[in-house]
C-alpha positions in Angstrom: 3.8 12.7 -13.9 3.4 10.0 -16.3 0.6 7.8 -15.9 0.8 4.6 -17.9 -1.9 3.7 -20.4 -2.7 0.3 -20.7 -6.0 -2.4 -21.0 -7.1 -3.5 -18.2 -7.3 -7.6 -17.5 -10.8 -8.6 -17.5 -12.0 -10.2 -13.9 -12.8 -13.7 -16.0 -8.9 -14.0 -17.1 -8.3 -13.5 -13.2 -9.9 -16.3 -12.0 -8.9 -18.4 -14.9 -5.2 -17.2 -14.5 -3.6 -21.4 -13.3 -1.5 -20.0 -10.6 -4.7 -19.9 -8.2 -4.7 -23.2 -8.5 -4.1 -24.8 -4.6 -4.2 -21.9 -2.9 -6.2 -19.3 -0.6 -6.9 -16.5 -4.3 -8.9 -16.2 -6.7 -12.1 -14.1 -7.3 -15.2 -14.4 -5.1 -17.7 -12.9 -3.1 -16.8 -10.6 -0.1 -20.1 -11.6 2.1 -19.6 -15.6 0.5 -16.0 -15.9 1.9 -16.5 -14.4 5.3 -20.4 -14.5 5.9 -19.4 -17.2 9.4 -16.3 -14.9 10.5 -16.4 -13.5 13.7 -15.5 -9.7 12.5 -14.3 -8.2 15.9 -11.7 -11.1 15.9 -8.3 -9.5 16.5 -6.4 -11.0 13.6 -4.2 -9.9 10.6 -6.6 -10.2 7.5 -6.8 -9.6 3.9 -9.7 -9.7 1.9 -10.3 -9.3 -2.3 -13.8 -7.2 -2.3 -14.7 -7.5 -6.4 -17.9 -5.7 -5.0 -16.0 -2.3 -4.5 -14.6 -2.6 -7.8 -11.5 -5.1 -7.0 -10.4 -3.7 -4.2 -7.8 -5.5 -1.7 -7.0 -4.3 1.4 -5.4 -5.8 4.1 -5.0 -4.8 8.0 -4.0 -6.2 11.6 -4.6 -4.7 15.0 -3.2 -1.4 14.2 -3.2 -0.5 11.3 -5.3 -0.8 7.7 -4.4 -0.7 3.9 -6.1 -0.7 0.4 -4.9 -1.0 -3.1 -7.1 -0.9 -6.3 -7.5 -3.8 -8.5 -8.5 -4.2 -12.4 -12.3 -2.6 -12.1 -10.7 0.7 -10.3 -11.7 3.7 -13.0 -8.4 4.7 -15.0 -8.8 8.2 -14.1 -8.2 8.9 -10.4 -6.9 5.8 -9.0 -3.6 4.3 -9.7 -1.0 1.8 -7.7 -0.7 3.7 -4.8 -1.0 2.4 -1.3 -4.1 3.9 0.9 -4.3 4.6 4.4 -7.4 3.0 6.1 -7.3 4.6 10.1 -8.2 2.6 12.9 -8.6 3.0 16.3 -10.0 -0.3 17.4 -7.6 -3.5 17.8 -10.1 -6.1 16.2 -11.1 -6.4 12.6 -12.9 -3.9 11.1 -12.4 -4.4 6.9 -15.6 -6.3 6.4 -17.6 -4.4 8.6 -16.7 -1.3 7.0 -17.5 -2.7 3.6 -20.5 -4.2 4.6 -21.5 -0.2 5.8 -20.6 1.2 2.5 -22.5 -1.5 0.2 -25.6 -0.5 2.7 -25.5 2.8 2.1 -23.4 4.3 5.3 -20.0 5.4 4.3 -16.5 4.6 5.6 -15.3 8.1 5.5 -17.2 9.0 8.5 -15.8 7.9 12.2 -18.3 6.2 14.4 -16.0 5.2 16.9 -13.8 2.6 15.4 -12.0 4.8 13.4 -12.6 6.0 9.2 -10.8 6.7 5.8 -10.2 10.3 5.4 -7.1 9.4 3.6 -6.6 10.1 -0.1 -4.5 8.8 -2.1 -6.0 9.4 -5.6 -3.2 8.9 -8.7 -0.3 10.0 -5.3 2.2 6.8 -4.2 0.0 7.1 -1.2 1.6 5.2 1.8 4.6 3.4 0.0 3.9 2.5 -3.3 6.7 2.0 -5.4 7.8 2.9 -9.2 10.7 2.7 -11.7 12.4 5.6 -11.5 14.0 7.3 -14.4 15.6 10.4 -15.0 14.0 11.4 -12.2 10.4 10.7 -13.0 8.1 7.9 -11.7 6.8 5.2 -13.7 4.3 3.0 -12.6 1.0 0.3 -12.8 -2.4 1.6 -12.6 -3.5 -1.4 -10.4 -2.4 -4.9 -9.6 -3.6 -7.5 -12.6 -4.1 -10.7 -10.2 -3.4 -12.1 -6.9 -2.2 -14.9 -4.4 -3.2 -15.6 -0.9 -0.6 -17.0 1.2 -1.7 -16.6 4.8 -4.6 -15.1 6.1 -6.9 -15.2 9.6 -4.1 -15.0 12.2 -1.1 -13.4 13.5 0.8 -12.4 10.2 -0.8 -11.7 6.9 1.0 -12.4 3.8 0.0 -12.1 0.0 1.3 -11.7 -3.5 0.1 -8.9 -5.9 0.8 -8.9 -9.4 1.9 -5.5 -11.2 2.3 -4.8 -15.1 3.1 -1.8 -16.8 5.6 0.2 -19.5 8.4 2.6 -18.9 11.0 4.1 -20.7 13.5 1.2 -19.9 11.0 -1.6 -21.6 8.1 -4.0 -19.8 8.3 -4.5 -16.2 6.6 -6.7 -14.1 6.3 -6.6 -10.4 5.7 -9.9 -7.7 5.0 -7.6 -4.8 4.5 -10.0 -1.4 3.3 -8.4 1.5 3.1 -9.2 5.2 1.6 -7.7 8.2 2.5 -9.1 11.3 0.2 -7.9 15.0 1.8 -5.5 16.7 3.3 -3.6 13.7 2.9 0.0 11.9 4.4 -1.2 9.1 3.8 -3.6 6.2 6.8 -5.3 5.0 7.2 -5.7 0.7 9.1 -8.5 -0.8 9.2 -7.6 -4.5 10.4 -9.5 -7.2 11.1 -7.0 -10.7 11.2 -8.2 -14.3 12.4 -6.2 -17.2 10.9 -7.8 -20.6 10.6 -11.0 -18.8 13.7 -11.6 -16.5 14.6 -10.7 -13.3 16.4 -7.0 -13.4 18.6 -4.8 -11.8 16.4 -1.3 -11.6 16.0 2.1 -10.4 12.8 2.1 -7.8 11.4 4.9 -5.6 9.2 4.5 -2.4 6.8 7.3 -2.6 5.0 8.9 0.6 2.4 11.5 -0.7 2.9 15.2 0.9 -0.3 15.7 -0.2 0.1 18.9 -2.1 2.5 19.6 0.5 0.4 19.9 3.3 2.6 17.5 5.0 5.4 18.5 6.6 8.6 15.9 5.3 11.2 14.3 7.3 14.1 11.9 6.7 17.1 9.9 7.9 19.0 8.9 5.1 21.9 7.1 8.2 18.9 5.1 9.7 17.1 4.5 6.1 13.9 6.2 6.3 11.5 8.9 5.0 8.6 10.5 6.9 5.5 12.8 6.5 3.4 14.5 9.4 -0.1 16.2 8.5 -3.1 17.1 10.4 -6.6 15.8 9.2 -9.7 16.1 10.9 -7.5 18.4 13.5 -5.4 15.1 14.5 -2.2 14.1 13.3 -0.9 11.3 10.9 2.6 9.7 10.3 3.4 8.4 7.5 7.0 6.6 6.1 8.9 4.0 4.4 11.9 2.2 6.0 14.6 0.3 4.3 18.1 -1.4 5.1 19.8 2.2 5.3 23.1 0.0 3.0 20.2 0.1 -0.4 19.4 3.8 -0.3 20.7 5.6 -3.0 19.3 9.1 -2.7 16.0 10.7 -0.9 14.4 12.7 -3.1 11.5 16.2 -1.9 9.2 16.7 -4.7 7.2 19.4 -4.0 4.6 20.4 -6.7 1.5 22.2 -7.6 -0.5 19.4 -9.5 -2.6 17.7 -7.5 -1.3 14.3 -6.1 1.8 14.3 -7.5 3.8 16.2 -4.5 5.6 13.2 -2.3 9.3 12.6 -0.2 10.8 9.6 -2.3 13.3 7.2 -0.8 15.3 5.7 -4.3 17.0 2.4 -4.5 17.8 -0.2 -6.8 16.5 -3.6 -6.6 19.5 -6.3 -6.7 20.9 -8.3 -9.8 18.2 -11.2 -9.4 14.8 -8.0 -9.0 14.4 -8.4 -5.7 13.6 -5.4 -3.0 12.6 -5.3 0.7 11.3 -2.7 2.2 8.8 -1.5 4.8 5.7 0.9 5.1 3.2 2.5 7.1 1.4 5.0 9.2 0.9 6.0 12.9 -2.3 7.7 13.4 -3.3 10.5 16.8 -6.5 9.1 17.1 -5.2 5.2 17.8 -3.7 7.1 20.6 -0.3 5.7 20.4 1.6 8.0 18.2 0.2 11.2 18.8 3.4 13.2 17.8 6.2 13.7 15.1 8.6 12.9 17.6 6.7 9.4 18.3 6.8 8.5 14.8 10.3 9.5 13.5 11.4 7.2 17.0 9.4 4.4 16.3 11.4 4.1 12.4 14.5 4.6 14.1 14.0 1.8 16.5 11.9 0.1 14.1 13.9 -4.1 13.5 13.8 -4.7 10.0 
């Protein structure tokens, strides 16, 4: 698996970066940005938390999601998408942060659900990467990002990726949204190959996790899927896309740690851009509490 080596971009160029300029981004405190929000508000949220070492996660009634920014280690952590489980409808990412900066960790379920999900240096829950010759090439963490919409029914944001492969320098404008009601986030990307919108290989990853996860797909309806038990209770996850864009799904099972993952490969279109979808369905919400659920809800899933 290669894992790309490159310097990080100090937190100071991120809040100097021009773009930021006019909108809802930028770089501040967790507690200063939200210290008069209600916090059991039923909303789709996202929240930049520099205090946990960038991170930016992002949720809505069902379902939560975190992604590692600049200060995230080099060893361990990459670009892949983690799995935050809920089983409350109202927001819980501040709260749970606020727990773990006072001492009382998130990976623990005190009744509103935890985060025994691990996504390490895996694609975790959807994360995507160039794909060439049949190996993954990816960012360590998003550079920067852009708020678009934020507090209500639908989520939406822009993070920045940058990072070497094989083929040269690509960049990646990945814009999210989470709407209520949903399992799945939804990815707008935009790629750039040495500066201009390309035409590339990409994969969707969903870890196996060392193949304890049993894998699943639907190449006619334009999905992948994984099924594991943690904690004794089971866990969906998958990737969706128009079922026209996929080129091949592609089992990687393998014996070093994180790498092992189902990979849905596509190409994104002349101009870099790629839709797609991704998520999870978790027991203990007590909605999809089988396989069976979950491989239904992608195939009736609207895109």
């Amino acid at each position: 698996m290669y894992i790309p080596k490159w310097a990080f971009v100090p937190v100071t160029t991120i809040l100097a970066a021009s773009f930021f300029v006019g909108c809802s981004s930028g770089i501040q405190s967790n507690e200063q940005a939200h210290q008069n929000e209600n916090t059991n508000k039923v909303k789709s949220y996202a929240s930049f938390v520099p205090e946990r070492r960038d991170d930016f996660a992002w949720e809505n009634d069902k379902v939560a999601f975190r992604v590692y920014g600049p200060a995230a280690p080099l060893a361990g952590h990459a670009s892949g998408v983690d799995a935050w489980l809920k089983k409350v409808d109202y927001s819980i990412i501040d709260k749970w942060y606020e727990m773990h900066f006072a001492g009382q960790t998130y990976h623990e379920d005190r009744g509103e659900g935890y985060d025994p999900y691990h996504t390490g240096i895996s694609r975790g829950v959807g994360g995507s990467a160039v794909w060439v010759d049949d190996t993954p090439y990816y960012a360590h963490n998003f550079t920067t990002y852009k708020i678009h919409q934020n507090n209500g029914g639908e989520v939406k944001f822009t993070l920045y990726y940058d990072f070497e492969t094989p083929l040269g320098k690509v960049k990646e404008e990945k814009t999210v949204s989470l709407a209520l009601g949903s399992q799945l986030y939804k990815v707008d990307s935009i790629f750039y190959l040495n500066g201009a919108p390309a035409s590339l290989p990409i994969a969707i990853g969903v870890a196996t996790h060392d193949e304890k996860a049993s894998v699943y797909q639907n190449k006619q309806q334009g999905w992948i899927a994984a099924w594991e038990e943690i904690d004794q209770q089971g866990l969906g996850t998958g990737a969706l896309i128009e079922p026209s864009q996929v080129k091949k799904i592609i089992h990687t099972p393998s014996k070093t740690k994180d790498t092992s993952h189902i990979w849905l490969v596509t190409q994104s279109s002349q101009v870099g851009e790629l839709t797609y979808y991704s998520g999870f369905g978790w027991e203990g919400a007590g909605e999809i509490t089988s396989i069976d659920q979950w491989t239904n809800y992608l195939n009736n899933f609207e895109q």
